[in-house]
N, C-alpha and C positions, 0 to 999 in steps of 0.2 A: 597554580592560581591561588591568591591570598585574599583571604576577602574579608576582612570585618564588616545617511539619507542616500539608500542606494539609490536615490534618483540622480544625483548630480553625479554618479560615478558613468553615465554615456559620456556626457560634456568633456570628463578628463581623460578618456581614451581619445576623443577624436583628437584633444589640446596635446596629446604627447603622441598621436602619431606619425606628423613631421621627424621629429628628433628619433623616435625608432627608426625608419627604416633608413634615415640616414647613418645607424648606427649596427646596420645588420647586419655584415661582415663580422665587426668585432663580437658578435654575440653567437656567430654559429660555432665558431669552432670548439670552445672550450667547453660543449655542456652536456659530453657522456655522461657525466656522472649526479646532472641535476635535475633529473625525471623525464627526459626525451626516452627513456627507453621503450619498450614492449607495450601495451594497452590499447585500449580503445581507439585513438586517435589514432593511431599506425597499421589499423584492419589486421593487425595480428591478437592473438589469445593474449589476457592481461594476467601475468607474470612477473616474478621478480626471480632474479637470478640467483643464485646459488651463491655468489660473493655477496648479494644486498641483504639474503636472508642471514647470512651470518653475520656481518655489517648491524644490522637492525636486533640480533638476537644480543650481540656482544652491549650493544647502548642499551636499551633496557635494563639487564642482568645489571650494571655498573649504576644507570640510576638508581633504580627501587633499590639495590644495594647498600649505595652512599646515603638515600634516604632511610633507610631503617637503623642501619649505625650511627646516624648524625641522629636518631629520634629515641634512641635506647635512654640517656640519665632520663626524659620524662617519662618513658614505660617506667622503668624502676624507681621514678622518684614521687612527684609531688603531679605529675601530668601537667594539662595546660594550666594550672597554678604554679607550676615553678618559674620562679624567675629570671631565669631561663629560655623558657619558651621563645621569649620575643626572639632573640640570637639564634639560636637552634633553629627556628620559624625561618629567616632568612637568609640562613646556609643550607637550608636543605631546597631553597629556593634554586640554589647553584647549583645541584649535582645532575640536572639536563646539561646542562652546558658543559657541565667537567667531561660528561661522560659523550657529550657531541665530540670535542675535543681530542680526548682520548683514540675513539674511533677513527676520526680525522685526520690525525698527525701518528697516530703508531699502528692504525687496520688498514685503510685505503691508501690513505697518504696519494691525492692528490694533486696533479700541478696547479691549480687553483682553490687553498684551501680558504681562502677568504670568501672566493666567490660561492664557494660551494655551499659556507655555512649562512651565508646573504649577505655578509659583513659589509662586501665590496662588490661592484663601485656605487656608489654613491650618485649617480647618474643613471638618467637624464633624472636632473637635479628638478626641473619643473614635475615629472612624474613623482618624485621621490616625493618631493612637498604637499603635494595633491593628498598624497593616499595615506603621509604621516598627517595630516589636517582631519580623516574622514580616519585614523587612527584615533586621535583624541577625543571625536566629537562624537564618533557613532555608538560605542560602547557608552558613553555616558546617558545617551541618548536611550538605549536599551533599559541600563539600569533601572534610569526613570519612569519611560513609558511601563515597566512591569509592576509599577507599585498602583494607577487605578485598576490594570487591567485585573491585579488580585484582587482591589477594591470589589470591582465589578463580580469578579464570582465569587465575593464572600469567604475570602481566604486571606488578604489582608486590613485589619481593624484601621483605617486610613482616618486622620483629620487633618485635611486638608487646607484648612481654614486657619483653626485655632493650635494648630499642631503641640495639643496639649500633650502628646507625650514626651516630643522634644523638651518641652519646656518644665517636665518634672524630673525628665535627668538632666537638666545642666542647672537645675534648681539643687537637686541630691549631692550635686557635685560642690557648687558653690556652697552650701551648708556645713558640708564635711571640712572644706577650707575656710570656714566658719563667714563667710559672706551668706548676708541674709536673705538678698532680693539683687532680680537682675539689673545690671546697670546698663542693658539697655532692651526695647523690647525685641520678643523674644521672633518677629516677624523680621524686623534686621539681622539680626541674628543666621537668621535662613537663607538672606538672599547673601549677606557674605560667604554662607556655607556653597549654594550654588555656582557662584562666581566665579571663587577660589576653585574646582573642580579639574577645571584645563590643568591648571598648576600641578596637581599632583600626577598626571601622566608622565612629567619632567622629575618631581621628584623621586616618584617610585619605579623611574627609567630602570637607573643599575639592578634591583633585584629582581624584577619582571623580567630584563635581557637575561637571565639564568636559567631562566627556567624557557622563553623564548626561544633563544640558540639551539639547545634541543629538540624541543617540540616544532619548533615552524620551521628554524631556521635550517637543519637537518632533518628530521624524521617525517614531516610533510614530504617535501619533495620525492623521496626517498622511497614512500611508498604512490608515489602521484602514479607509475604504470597501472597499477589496478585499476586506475580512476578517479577521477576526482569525491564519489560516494565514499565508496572505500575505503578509501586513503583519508578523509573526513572521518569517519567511525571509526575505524584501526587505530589510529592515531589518538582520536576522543577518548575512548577504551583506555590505553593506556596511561594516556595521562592523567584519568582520572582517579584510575587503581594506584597509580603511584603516590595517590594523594593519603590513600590508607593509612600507613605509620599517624596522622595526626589526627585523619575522619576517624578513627574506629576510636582516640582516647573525647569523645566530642566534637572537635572545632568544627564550624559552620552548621553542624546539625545536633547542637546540646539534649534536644527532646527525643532523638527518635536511637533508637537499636542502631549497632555500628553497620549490621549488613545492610539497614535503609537509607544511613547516610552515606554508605559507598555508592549505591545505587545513584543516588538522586546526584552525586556529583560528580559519576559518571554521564549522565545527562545532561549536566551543566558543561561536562569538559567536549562534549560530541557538538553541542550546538554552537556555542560561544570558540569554538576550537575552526569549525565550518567559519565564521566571521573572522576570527585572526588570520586564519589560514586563504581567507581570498586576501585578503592587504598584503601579504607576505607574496605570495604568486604573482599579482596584476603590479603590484611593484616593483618584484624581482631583487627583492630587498630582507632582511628582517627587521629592519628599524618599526616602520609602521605599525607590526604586531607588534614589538617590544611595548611600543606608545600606549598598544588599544592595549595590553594587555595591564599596563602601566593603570590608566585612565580607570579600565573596570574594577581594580583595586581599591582607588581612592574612590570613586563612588559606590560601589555596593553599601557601604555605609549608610547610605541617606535614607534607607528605610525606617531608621530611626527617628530619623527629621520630619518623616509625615506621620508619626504613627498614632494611634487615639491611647490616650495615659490608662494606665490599669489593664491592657489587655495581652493577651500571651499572642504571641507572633509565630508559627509553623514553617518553619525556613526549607521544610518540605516541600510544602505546598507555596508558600508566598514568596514573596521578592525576586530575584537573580538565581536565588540556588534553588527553589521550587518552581513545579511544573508551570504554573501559572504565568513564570518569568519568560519561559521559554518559548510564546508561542510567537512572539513577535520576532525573537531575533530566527529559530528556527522558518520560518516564512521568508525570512531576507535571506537565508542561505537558500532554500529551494529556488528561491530565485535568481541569488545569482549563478546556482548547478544549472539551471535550464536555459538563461540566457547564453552560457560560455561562459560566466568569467574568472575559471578556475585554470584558462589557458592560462600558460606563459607567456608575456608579450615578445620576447625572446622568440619564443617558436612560430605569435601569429603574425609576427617580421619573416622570418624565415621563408614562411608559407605565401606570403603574398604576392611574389613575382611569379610563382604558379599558378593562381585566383588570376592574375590582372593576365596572362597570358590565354588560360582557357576560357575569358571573358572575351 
């Protein structure tokens, strides 16, 4: 992850469960290898096999690998001042997905390695659309709701109104490029910034699906026997420790000790990772996470757009990356763990001619 309305998700189960079960045949056979195994659901002990823990040991090992050698010229050079960074920043975005790949096509290998990694298919295309929409819109949605809720416990300096801190860095900005005053105010300014928003889930697709492919599109599923808890924090855990090589030279947490910004964005990657990871399952897809993951990129940003001029920001404690960001979307995952909806819809086709039978 790079960061500078589960109510309307009932309506889209019932709206795609027509086209599931018409499509349930094609979806039993091929999915030994995409989290039907062992676990809770199957009244057997929750277990990964011996081939997934190697499977799972060999992707890890190859990420944080390719990520510590893709981060080495800024250990040794200039850190996130070099200029550099930005490049280095989003190749190291790619080494989940090299390192899904890798696993994919030369450890398990497969006869469905597209499916396996959610690539494919692209169907049912009304489900697929549904949950890239509540892809784009819900993470942005998070973003934002976390910026009163730190208002509220006095953790983020918020101006709401006159959003005078926005308007003393694009003031810093245009001075430096020697324009004296804004050419236009600085309240349009914001709602173009708002607007725009959708649009960067699209932009920031390709390097978001690198890191996506990995994390949702394999290493979720992968560990789903445990459970859907589990397989949510196992998962968070790691991807947020992979994020090391750049947390400990600063990025996202500049004020605090590098073991408190691992912490805290390992908490960012457990809750926010529970949100990508129900899109990725209920769609049976990874596009949707790719999107939300896309979406929460471009907007974490906007904490700057509200923020009150002259005041120091704790990205600990305030925004997306601090605790205070987290309680809203961590409430949306609890709920959707306790409704179900971390099933595969693949499995609750499966299961339903057995439901409609002992009914």
């Amino acid at each position: 992850m790079s960061t500078a309305s589960p109510g309307g998700a009932a309506s889209a189960l019932v709206a795609e469960n027509s086209a599931e079960v018409a499509s349930a045949a094609t979806h039993r056979a091929p999915r030994a290898d995409s989290g039907r195994g062992t676990g809770p659901d199957d009244g057997h002990p929750a277990r990964l096999s011996r081939r997934d823990i190697r499977s799972i040991a060999v992707f890890v090992a190859i990420a944080f690998a390719l990520a510590w050698l893709l981060a080495l010229p800024l250990w040794f050079g200039d850190g996130l001042a070099s200029p550099l960074f930005p490049i280095i920043a989003v190749a190291i975005m790619a080494t989940p997905a090299t390192a899904a790949l890798i696993v994919v096509f030369f450890v398990e290998r497969p006869s469905h390695r597209a499916r396996t990694l959610g690539l494919w298919p692209l169907k049912p295309v009304r489900r697929l659309i549904g949950y890239a929409a509540w892809g784009v819109f819900v993470p942005i949605a998070l973003v934002l709701v976390a910026l009163p809720i730190g208002a509220l416990f006095g953790v983020y300096p918020a101006d709401f109104v006159n959003f005078s801190g926005f308007e003393q860095v694009i003031t810093e900005q245009l001075r430096a490029a020697g324009v004296s005053e804004l050419p236009i105010p600085v309240g349009t300014i914001v709602v173009i910034q708002l607007v725009m928003l959708p649009a960067a889930a699209f932009i920031n697709l390709v390097p978001a699906l690198g890191e996506e492919l990995g994390w949702r599109g394999w290493l979720l599923p992968k560990l789903l026997p445990l459970g859907p808890v589990p397989a949510i924090v196992i998962s968070g855990v790691i991807w947020g420790l992979w994020h090391a090589p750049l947390i400990l030279l600063g990025y996202n947490y500049p004020d605090a000790p590098g073991w408190l910004g691992l912490i805290a964005m390992v908490g960012v990657c457990i809750v926010f990772g529970g949100v990508f990871g129900w899109l990725r399952l209920r769609s049976d897809s990874v596009w949707p996470a790719a999107l939300a993951h896309a979406a929460f990129n471009g907007a974490a940003g906007t904490y700057l757009v509200f923020s009150l001029a002259g005041e120091h920001i704790d990205t600990t404690q305030a925004t997306v990356l601090g605790w205070s960001g987290w309680i809203v979307p961590l409430a949306l995952v609890i709920v959707l763990v306790a409704t179900g909806q971390f099933r595969r819809p693949w499995r609750e086709t499966a299961e339903a001619p057995e439901s409609l039978a002992a009914a």
